[in-house]
Structures are given as C-alpha cells and as structure tokens.
Residue frames as a rotation matrix with the C-alpha (Angstrom) as fourth column:
UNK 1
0.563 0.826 0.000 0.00
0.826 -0.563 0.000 0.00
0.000 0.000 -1.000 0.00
UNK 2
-0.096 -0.719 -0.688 3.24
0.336 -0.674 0.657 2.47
-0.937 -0.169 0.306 0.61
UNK 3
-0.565 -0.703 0.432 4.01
0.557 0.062 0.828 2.30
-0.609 0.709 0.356 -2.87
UNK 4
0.121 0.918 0.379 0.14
0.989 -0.146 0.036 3.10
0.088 0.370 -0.925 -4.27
UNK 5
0.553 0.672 -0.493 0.52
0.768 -0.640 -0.011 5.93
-0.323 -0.372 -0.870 -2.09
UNK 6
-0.185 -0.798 -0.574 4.17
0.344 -0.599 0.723 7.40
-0.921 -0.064 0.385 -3.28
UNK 7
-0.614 -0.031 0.789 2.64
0.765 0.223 0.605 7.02
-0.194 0.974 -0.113 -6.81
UNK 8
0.832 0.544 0.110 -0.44
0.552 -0.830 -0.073 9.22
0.052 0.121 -0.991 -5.89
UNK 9
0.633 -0.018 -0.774 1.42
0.456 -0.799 0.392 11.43
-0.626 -0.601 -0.498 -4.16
UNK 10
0.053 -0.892 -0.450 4.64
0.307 -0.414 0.857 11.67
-0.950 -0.184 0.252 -6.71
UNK 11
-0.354 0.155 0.922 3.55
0.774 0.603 0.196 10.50
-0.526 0.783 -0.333 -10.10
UNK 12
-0.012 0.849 0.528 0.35
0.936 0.196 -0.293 11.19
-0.353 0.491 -0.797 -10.52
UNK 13
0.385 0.026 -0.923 0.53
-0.124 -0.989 -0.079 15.33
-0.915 0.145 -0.378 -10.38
UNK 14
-0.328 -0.745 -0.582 3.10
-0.289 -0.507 0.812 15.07
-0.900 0.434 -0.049 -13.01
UNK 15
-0.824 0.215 0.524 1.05
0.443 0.820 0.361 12.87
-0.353 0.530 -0.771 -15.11
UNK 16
0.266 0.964 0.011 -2.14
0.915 -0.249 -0.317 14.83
-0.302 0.095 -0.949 -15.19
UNK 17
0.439 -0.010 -0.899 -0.52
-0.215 -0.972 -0.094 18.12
-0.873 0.235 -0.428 -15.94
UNK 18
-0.822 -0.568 0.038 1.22
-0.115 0.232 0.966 16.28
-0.557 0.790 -0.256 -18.88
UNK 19
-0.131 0.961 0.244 -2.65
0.734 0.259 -0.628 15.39
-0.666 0.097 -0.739 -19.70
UNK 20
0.250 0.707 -0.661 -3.37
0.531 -0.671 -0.517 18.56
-0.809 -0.222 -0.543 -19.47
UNK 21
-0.188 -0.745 -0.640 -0.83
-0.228 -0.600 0.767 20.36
-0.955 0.290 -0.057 -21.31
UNK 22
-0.905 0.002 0.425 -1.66
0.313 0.679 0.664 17.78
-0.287 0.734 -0.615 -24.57
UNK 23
0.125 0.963 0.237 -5.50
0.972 -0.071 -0.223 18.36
-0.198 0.258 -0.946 -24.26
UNK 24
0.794 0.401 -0.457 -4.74
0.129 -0.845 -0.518 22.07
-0.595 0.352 -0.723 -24.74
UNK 25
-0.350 -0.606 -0.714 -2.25
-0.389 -0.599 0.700 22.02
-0.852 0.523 -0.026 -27.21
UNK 26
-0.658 0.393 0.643 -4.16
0.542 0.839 0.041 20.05
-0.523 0.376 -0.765 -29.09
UNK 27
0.047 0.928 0.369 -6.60
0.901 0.121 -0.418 22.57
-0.432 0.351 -0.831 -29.20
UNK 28
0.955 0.011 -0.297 -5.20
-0.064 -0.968 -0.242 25.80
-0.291 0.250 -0.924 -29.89
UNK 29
0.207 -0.660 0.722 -2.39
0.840 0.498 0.214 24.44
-0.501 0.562 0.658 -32.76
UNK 30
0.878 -0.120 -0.463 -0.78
-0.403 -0.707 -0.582 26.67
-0.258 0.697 -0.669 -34.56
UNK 31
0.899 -0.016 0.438 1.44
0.292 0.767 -0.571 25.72
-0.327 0.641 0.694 -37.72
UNK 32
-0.193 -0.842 -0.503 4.60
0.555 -0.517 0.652 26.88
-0.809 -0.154 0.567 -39.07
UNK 33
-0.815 -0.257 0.520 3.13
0.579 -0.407 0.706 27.72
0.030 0.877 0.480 -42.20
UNK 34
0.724 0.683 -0.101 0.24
0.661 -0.644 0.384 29.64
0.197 -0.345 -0.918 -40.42
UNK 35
-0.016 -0.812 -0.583 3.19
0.737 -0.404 0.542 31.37
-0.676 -0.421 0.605 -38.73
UNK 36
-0.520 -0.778 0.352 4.83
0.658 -0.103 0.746 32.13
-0.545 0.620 0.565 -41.59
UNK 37
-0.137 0.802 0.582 1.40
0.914 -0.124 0.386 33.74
0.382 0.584 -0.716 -43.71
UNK 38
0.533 0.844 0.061 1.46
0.788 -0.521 0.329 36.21
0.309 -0.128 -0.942 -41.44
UNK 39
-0.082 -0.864 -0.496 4.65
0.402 -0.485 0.777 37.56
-0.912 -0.136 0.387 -41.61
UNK 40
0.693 0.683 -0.230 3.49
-0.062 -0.262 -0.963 37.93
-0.718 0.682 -0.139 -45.35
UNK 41
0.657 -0.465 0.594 5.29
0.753 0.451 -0.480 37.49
-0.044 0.762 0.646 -48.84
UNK 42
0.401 -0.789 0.464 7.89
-0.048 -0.525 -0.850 40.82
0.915 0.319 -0.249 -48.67
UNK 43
0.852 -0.459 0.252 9.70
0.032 0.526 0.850 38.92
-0.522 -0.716 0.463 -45.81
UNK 44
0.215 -0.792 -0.572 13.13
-0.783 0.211 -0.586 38.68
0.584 0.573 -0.574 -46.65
UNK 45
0.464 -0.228 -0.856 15.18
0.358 0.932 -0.054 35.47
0.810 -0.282 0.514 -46.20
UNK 46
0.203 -0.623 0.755 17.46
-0.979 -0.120 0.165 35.78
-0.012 -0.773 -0.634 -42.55
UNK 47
-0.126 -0.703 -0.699 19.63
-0.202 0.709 -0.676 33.54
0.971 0.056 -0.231 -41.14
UNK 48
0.532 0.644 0.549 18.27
-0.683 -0.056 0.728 31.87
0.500 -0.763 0.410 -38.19
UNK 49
-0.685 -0.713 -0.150 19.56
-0.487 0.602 -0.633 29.15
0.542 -0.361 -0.759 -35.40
UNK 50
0.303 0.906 -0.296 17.68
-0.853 0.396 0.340 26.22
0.425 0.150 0.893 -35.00
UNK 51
0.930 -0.344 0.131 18.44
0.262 0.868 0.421 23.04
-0.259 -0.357 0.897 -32.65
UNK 52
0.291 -0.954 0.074 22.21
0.052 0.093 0.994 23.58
-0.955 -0.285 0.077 -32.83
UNK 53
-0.212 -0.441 0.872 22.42
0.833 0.384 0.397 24.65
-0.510 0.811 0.286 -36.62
UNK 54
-0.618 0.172 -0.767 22.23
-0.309 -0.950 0.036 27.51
-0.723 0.259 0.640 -38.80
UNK 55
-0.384 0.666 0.640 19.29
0.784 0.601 -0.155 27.95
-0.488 0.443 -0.752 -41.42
UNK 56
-0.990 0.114 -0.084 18.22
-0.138 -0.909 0.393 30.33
-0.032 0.401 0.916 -44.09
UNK 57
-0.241 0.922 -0.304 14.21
0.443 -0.174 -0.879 31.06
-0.864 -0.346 -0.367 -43.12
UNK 58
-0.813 0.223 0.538 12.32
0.568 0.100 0.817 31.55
0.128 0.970 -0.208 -46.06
C-alpha cells in the first residue's frame, strides 16, 4: 500500500498536468506555415539558429 501511495502522491501530479498540457495544445495548434502567412510574402530570407544549426528562413 506504501508504494500506491508514493505514486499518488509523486507521479500522478506530473502525469495529469502532462494530460493537461496535450489536451490544450491540441486545441489551440498553430502551424509553421500559419506562422509564416502572417509575416506575409515581402519577408526577406534571414539567417536563423535552430536546434544547434544555422538555417536560411524563407
């Protein structure tokens, strides 16, 4: 029965806010090419850093 309870007590919280977090990104998605649309078409290209690399952003 110890264990049951360390699970409520440690676990679970972290589990339900992971829930949570999912059930509302889920609903209010936004795309990169939504993103992007609304920067509009006389964007110019830049040079961006991305995960540990460079990239030219379109």
């Amino acid at each position: 029965m110890k264990a049951l309870e360390t699970f409520a007590i440690y676990v679970m919280p972290f589990l339900l806010l992971g829930l949570l977090a999912k059930l509302l990104l889920q609903r209010y998605v936004v795309n990169l090419t939504d993103v992007q649309e609304q920067a509009g078409p006389k964007r110019r290209a830049r040079k961006v850093f991305l995960l540990g690399g460079w990239r030219t952003e379109k």
